[in-house]
N, C-alpha and C positions, 0 to 999 in steps of 0.2 A: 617572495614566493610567487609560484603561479596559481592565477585565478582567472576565471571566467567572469564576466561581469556583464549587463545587459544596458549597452548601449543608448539604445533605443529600443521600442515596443514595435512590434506589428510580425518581424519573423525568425528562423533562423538566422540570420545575415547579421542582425539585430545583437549577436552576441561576440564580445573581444576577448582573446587572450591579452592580460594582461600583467605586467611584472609589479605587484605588491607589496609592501614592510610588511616580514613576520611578525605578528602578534610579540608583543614585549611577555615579560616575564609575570606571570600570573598572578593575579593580587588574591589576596585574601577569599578561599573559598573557589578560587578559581583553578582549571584546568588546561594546558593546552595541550593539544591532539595534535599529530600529525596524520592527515588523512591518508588510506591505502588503498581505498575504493570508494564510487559513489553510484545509485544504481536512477534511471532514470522513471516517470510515473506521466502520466496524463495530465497532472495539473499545471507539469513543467511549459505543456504548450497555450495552455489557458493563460498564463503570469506573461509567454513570451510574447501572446499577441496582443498584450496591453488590457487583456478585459478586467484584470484585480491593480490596474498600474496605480490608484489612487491610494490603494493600500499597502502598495509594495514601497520601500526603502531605494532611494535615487542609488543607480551604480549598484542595483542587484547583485549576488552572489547567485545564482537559481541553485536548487536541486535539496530538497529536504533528507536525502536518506544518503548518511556515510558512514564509512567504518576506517578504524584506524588503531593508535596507541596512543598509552599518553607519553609526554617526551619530558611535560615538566609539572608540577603543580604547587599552588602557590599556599600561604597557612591553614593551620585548621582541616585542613583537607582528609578526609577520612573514610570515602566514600568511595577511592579508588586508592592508585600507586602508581609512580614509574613503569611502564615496561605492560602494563594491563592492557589486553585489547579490549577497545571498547565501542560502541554505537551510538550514535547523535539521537536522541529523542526528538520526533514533527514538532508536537508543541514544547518548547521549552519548559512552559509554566505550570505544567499538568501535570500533577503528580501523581494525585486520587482524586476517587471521587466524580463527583462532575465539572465536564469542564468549565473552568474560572470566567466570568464574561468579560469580555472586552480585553483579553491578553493574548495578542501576536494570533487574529483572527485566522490569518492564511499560512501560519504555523514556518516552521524555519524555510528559507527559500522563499521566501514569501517577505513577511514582516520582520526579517531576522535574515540577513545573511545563510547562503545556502552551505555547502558539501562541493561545490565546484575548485575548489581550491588545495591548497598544499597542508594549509595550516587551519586551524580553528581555536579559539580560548573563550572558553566555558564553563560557565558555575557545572561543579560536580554533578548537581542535581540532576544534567542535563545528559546523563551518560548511562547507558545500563550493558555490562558484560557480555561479551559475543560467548556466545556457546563455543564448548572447545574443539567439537569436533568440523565447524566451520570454519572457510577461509575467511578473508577479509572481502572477497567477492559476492563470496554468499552471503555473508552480514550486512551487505552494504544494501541487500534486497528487503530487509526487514524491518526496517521503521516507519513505513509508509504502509506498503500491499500488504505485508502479512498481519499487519497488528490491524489494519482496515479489516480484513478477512477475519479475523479471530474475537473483534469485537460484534461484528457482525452476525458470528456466529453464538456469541455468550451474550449477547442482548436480551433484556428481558428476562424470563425464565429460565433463556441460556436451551442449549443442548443435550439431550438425553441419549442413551446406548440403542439404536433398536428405529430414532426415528429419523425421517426423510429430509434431504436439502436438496434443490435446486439450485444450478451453479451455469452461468451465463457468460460463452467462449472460454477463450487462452490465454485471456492475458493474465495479469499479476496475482488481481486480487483475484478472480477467478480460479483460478491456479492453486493458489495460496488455500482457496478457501476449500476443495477438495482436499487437499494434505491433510488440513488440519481439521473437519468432517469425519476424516476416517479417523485421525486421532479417538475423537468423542465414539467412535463406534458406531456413524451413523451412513445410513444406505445416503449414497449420492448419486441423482441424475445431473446429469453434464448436458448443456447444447452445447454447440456450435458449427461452423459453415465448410466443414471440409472431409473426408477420407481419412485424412494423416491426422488431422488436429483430434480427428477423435477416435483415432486410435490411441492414437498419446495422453488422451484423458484416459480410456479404459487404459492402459498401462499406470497410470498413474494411482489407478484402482476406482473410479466411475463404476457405479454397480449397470448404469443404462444408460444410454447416450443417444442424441435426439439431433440431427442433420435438420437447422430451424430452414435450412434452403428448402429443403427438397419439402420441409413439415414446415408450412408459416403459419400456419394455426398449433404451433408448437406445442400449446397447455392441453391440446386434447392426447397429444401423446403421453403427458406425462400423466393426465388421467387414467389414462390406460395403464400404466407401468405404477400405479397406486389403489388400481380397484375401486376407479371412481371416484377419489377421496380429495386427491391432490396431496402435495407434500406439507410438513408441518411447518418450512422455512426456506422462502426462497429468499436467493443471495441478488438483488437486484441492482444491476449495472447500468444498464443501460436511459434507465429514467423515461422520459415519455414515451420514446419508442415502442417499449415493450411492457412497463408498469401494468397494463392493462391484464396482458395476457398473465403477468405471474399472479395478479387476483383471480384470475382461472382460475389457474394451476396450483393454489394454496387450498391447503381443507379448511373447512369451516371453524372459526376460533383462532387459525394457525398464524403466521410470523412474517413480515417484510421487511427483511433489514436495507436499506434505500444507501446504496453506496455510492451510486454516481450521475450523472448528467448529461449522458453522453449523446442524447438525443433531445434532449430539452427536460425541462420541468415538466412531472408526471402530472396529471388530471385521474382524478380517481372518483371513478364510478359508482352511483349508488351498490353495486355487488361488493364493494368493496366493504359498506358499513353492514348490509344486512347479512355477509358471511361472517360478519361478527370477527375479523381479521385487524390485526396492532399493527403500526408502521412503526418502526424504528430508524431515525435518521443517524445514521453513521457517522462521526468526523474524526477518521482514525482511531485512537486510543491514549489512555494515561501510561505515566512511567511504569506505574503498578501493573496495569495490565500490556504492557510491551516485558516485567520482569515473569507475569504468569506463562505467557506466552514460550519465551525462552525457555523458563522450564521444561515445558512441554517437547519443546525440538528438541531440548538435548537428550530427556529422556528417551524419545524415540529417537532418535539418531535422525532424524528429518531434515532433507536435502533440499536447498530451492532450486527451482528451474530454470536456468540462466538461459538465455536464446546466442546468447555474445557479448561477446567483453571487447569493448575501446581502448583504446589507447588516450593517453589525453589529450593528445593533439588531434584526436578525431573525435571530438565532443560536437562539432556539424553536424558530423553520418549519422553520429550514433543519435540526433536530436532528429534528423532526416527517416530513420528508419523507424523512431517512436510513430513520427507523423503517419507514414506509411503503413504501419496498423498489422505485418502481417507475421511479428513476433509472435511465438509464444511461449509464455513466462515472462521472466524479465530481461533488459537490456542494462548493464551494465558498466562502468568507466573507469578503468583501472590509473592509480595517481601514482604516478613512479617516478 
């Protein structure tokens, strides 16, 4: 089969196509998948420039999020069939509950073999049903960004009809986490840096949308678009960059679900404890709540955002154009 495999650490260049033994025939418990899509995330370039290399597995597979069928499965198997499309679980091990400690830290891609590939064989456990009104394209966007987004948003107390989330740019989980926002019923402010990008959030249905260029004291806008209050959860991405400003921009008591890093490790200011505000640190989600999740999209018929679809022998570009930052939604990589 073909796979991709990570050479070496430090860039894109760093990664081989290479020609692999398909997966033998499924032992006991086991599944094997032939993948049809795999969709790419931000942590793919964290793993490729060597900063997790200590916990990553020699001869990487990258990429946590695919979608496929199953082609064959091995005894006892009960938890799918031949012919089911189905989606790769981030953590293998995570079924409920909280996550397990010290099992496959950096989740599949990572500590596990990724989605870059042709083939995959997998305990059952490790698979949850694509919605049916999705491609293998669009399922291949949701093991990672949207179960990130929808844990984010169900954290804690979770989401009510009626109240406020903050949602930070275009990309994935961004994206993701407006969709499924409006799901709960709940008013969303959107930033981000452009004309088009946020017009495509209010399309998306953004009840307010905040240009953080032109407004770099951002949280005083969404003050205003909250009657002084701030919202009851913002979705925060960006980590030290901006962590500050979404303690603004949160009401007193209200919610930070802390999803990423993308500016450094956040510092958080006395206003942070005396607004009497919970931080919620994110790290994706369980089987269970990747199965609530699906629910949820099929019952609304909810569509992900593709920016573009790869080809496999352009998994370079399509890692080139993650780099480049000026997608939005997701990027894509179709296994054919």
């Amino acid at each position: 089969m073909r796979a991709y495999v990570i050479d070496r650490y430090g860039d894109v260049d760093g990664l081989a196509l290479r020609e692999l033994t398909v997966p033998g025939a499924p032992g006991p418990g086991q599944v094997l998948v032939r993948l049809r899509a795999a969709s790419l995330n931000f942590r793919e370039l964290l793993i490729l420039a060597g900063q997790y290399s200590a916990l990553c597995k020699p001869q990487l597979i990258p990429c946590s999020d695919g979608a496929g069928e199953v082609v064959a499965v091995g005894t006892g198997v009960t938890r799918t069939a031949v012919g089911e499309r189905v989606m790769l679980t981030f953590h293998p091990h995570w079924i409920s509950g909280e996550m397990p400690v010290g099992r496959d830290v950096l989740g599949r891609g990572g500590s596990v073999d990724g989605t870059l590939c042709e083939f995959a064989c997998v305990s059952q456990e490790e698979l949850v049903r694509i919605p049916d009104h999705l491609s293998f394209e669009e399922a291949a966007t949701l093991p990672c960004a949207a179960l990130t987004a929808w844990a984010a948003l169900t954290a804690g107390p979770g989401l009510s009809p009626g109240q406020s989330v903050l949602t930070q740019g275009g990309g994935g989980v961004s994206v993701f986490a407006l969709q499924l926002a409006r799901l709960f019923g709940a008013r969303v402010i959107a930033l981000s840096s452009s004309a088009e990008r946020l017009a495509r959030l209010r399309a998306l249905g953004a009840d307010e949308v905040i240009d953080y260029r032109k407004q770099p004291k951002w949280y005083l806008a969404v003050l205003q678009h909250t009657a002084g209050e701030g919202v009851d959860l913002a979705v925060e991405v960006g980590g030290g960059g901006t962590v500050e400003q979404s303690v603004q921009a949160t009401r007193v008591g209200g919610r930070i679900s802390l999803v990423g890093l993308l500016s450094g490790g956040p510092k958080l200011s006395e206003a942070f404890f005396y607004r009497g505000l919970s931080l919620h640190s994110i790290r994706v989600g369980s089987r269970e709540q990747f199965e609530q999740m699906c629910r949820a999209i099929e019952v609304h018929r909810l569509r992900p955002v593709i920016e573009q679809v790869f080809r496999f022998d352009e998994v370079p570009h399509a890692f080139q154009a993650l780099r480049a930052g000026r997608h939005f939604g997701k990027l894509v990589v179709a296994i054919d």
